[in-house]
TILO-355305 format. One record per residue: residue in three letters; chain; x negated, y negated, z negated of N, C-alpha, C in turn. Coordinates in steps of 0.05 Angstrom, whole numbers. Each point is the difference from the previous one (the first is absolute). Layout:
N
[r 'ALA'; 'A'; [X; Y; Z]; [X; Y; Z]; [X; Y; Z]]
...
***
This chain:
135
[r 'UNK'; 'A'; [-2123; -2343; -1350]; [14; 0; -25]; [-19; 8; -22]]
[r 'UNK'; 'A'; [-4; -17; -24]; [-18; 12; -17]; [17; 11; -30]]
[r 'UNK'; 'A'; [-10; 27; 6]; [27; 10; -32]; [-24; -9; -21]]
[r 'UNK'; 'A'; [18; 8; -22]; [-20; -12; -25]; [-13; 31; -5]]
[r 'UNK'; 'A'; [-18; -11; -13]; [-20; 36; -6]; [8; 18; -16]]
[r 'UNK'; 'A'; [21; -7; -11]; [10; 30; -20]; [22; 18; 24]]
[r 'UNK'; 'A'; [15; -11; 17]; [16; 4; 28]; [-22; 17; 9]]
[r 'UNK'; 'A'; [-25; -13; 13]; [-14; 14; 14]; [-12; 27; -15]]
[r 'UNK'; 'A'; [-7; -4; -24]; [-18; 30; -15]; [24; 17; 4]]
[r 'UNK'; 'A'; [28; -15; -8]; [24; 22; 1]; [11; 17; 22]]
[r 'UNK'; 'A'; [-14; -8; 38]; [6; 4; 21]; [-21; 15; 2]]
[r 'UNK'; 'A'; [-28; -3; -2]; [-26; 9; 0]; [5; 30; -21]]
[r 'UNK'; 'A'; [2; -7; -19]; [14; 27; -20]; [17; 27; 10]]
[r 'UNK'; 'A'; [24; -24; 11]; [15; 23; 16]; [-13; 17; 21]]
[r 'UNK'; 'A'; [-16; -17; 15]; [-14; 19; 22]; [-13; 24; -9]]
[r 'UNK'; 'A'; [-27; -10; -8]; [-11; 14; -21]; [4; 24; -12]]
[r 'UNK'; 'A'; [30; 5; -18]; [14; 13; 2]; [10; 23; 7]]
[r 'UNK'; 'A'; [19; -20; 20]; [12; 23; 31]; [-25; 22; 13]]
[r 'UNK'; 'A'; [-27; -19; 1]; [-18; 22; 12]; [-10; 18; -14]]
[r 'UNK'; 'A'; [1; -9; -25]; [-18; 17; -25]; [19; 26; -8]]
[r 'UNK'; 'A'; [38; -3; 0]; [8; 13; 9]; [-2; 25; 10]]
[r 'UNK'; 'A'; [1; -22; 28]; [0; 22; 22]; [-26; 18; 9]]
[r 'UNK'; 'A'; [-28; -11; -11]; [-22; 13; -7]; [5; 25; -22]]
[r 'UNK'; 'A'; [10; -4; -15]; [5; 19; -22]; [15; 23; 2]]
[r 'UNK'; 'A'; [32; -11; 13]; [10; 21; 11]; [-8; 27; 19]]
[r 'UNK'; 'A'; [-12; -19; 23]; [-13; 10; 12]; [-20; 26; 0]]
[r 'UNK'; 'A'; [-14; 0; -24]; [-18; 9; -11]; [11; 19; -20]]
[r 'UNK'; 'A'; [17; -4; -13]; [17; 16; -11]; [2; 18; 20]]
[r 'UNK'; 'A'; [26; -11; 16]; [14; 28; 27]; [-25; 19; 12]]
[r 'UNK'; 'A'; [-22; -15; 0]; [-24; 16; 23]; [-7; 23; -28]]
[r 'UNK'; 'A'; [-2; -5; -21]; [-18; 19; -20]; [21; 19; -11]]
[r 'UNK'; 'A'; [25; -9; 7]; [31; 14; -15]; [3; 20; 28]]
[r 'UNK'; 'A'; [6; -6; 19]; [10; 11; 27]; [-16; 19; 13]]
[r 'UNK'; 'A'; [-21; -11; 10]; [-28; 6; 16]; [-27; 16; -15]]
[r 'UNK'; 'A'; [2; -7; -21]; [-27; 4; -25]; [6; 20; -18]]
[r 'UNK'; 'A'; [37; 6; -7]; [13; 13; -20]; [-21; -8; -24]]
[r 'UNK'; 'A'; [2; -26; -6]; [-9; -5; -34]; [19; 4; -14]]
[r 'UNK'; 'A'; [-1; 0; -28]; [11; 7; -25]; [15; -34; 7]]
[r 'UNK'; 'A'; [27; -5; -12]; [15; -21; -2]; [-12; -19; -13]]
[r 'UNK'; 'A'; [-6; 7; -18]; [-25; -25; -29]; [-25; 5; 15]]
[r 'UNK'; 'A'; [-16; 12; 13]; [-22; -1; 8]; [1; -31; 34]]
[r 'UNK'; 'A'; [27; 11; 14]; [-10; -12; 20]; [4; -37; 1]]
[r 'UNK'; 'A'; [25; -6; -32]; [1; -19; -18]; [-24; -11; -1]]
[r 'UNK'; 'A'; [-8; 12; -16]; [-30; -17; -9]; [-14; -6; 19]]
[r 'UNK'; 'A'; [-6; 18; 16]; [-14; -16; 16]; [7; -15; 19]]
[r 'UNK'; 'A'; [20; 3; 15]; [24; -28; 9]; [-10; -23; -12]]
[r 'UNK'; 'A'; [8; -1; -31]; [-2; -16; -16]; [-27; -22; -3]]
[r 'UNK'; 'A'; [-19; 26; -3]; [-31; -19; -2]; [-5; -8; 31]]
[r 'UNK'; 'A'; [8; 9; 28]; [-8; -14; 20]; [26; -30; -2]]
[r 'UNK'; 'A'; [25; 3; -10]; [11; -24; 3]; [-14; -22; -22]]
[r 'UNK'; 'A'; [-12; 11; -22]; [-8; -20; -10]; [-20; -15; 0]]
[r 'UNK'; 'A'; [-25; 13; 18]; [-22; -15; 11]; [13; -20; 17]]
[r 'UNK'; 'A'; [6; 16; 22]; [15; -25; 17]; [16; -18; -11]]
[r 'UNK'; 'A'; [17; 0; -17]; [19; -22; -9]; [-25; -18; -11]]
[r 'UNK'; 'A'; [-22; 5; -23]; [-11; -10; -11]; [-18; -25; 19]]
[r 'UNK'; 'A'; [-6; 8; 17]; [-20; -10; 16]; [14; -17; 15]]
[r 'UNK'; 'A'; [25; 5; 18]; [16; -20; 12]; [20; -20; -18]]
[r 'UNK'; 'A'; [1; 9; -29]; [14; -23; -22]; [-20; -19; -5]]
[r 'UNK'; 'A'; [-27; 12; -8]; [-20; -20; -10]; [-9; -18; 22]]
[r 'UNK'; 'A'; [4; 9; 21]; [-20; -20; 24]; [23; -23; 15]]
[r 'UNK'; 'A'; [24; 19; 11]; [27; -10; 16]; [10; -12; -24]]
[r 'UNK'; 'A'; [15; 12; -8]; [33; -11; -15]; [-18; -18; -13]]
[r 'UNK'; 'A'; [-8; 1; -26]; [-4; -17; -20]; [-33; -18; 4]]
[r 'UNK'; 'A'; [-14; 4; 13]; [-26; -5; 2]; [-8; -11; -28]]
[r 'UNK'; 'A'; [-6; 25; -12]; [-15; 1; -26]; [-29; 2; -1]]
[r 'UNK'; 'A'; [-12; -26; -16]; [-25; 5; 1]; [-8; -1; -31]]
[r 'UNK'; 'A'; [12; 18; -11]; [-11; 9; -24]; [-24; 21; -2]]
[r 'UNK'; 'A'; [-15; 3; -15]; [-18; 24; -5]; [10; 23; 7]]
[r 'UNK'; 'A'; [-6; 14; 15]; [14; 27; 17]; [5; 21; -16]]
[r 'UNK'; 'A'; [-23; -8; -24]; [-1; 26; -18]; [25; -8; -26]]
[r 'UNK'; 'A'; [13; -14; -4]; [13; -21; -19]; [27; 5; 14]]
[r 'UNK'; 'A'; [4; -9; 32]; [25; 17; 11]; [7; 23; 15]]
[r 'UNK'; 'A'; [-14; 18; 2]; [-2; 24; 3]; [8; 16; -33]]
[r 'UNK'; 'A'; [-16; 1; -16]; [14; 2; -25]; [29; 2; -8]]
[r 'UNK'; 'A'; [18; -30; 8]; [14; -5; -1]; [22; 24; 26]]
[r 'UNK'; 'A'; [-11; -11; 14]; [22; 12; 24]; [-4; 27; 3]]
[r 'UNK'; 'A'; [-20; 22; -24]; [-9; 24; 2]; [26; 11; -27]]
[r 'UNK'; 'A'; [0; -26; -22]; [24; 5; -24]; [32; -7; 16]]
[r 'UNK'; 'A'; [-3; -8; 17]; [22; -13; 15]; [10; 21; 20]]
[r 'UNK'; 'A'; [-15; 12; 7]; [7; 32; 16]; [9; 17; -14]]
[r 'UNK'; 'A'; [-17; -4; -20]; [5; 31; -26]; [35; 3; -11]]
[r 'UNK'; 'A'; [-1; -23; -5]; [30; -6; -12]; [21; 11; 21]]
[r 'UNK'; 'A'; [0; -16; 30]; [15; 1; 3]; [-3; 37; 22]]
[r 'UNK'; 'A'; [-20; 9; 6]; [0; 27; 3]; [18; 22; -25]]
[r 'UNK'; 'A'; [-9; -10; -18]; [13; 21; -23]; [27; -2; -2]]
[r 'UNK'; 'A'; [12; -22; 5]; [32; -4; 7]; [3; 14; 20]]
[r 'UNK'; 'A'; [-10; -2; 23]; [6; 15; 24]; [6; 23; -1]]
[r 'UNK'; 'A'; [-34; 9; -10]; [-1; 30; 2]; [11; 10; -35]]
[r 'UNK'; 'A'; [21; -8; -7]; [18; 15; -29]; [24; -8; 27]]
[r 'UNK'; 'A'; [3; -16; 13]; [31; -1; 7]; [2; 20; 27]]
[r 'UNK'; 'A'; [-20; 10; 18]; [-13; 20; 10]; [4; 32; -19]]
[r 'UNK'; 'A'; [-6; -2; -22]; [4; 22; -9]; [22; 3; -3]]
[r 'UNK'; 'A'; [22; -12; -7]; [26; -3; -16]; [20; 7; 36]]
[r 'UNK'; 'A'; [-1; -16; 14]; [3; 14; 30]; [-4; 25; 8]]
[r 'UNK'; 'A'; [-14; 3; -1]; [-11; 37; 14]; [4; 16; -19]]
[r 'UNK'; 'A'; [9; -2; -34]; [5; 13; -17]; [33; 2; -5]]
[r 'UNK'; 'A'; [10; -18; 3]; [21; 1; -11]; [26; -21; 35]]
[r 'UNK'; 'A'; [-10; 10; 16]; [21; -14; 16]; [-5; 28; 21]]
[r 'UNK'; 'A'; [9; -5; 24]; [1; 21; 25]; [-13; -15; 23]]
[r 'UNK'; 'A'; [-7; -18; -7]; [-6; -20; 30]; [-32; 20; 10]]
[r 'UNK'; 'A'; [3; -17; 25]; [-24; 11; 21]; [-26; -11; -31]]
[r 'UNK'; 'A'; [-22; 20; 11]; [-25; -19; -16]; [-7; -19; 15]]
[r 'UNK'; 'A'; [9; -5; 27]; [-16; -23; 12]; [18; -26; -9]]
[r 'UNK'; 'A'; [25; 9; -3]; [24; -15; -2]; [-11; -14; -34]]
[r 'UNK'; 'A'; [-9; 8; -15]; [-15; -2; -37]; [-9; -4; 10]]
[r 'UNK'; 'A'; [-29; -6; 16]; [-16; -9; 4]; [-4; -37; 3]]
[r 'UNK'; 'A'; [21; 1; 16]; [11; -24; 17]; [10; -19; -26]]
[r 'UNK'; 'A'; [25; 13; -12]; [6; -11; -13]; [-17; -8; -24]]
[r 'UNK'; 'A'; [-21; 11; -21]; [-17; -7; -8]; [-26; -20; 16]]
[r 'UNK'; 'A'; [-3; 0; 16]; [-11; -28; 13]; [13; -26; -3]]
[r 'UNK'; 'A'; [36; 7; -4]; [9; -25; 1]; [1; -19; -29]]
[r 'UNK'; 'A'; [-6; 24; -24]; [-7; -10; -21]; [-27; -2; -6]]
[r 'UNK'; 'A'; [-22; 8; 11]; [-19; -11; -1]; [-12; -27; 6]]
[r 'UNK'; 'A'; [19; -12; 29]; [-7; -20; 8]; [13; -18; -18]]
[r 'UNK'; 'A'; [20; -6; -10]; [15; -16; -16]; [-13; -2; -18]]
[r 'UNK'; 'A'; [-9; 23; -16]; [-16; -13; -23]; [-33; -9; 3]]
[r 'UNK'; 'A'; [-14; 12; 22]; [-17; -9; 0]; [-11; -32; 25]]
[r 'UNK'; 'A'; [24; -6; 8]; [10; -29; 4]; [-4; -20; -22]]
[r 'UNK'; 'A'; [22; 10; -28]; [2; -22; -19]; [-32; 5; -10]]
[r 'UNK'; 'A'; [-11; 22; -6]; [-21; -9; -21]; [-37; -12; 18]]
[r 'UNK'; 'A'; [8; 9; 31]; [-16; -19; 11]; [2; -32; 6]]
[r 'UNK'; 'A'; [23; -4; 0]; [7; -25; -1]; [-2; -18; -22]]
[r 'UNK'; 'A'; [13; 6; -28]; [-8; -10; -21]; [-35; 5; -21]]
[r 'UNK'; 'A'; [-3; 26; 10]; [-24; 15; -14]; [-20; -4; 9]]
[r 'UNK'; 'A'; [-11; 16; 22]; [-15; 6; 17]; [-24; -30; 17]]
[r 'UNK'; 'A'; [28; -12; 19]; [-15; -21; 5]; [16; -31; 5]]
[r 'UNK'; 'A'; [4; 5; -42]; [16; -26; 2]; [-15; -23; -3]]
[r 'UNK'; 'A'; [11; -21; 0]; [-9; -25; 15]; [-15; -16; -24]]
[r 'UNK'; 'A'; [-26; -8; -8]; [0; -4; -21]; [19; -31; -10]]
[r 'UNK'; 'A'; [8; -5; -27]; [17; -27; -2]; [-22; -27; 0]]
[r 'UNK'; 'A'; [-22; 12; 5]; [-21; -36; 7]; [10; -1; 29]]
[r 'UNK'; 'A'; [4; 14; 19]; [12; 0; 22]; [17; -9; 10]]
[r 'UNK'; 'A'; [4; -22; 28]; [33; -10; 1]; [-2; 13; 24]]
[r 'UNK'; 'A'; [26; 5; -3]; [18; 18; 21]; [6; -20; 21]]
[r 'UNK'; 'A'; [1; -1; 25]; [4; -10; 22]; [21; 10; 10]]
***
């Protein structure tokens, strides 16, 4: 069966994803649980190991971008930023003003991170140029 390629980046994406996720989480719980980091400390760095990895398995897997590395890296470095700072304000706004677990804020700010930093990789990051036809 051959899907068309926006299907496939969008299945490829999801994976991606799920592991970058579950990399992140991960890393979170070990530096939160195990490590006793500061809540914003073990964030960030969660954060910067999920975003190497995402970076490296979006540009090569999902989208096989062969733009100038330094041209989308840039991009997907402004494309992190954005959507971290949503995260981590909706992260603050959780652990400040609700009762939930921090891991429980934690979680749930991942789920707004991925959402937004879905749309602006998709349209932003490593969109398709329009000399390009879509298959």
């Amino acid at each position: 069966m051959n899907l068309p390629k926006p299907i496939i980046q969008f299945i490829r994406f999801g994976i991606v994803g799920v592991f970058n996720t579950l990399i992140t989480a991960i890393i979170i719980w070990v530096l939160l649980e195990l490590l006793h980091f500061s809540d914003y400390l073990a964030n960030i760095i969660g954060y910067i190991v999920g975003l190497v990895n995402s970076f490296v398995w979006n540009r090569k897997w999902t989208f096989e971008n062969n733009a100038r590395i330094s041209k989308t890296v840039f991009k997907f470095v402004i494309t992190f930023a954005v959507s971290y700072l949503f995260q981590l304000g909706n992260l603050y706004l959780l652990l400040n003003y609700t009762t939930l677990d921090a891991y429980v804020c934690q979680l749930l700010s991942i789920i707004i991170y991925t959402i937004i930093n879905f749309v602006l990789n998709r349209y932003y990051t490593f969109k398709i140029p329009t000399n390009e036809k879509i298959s």
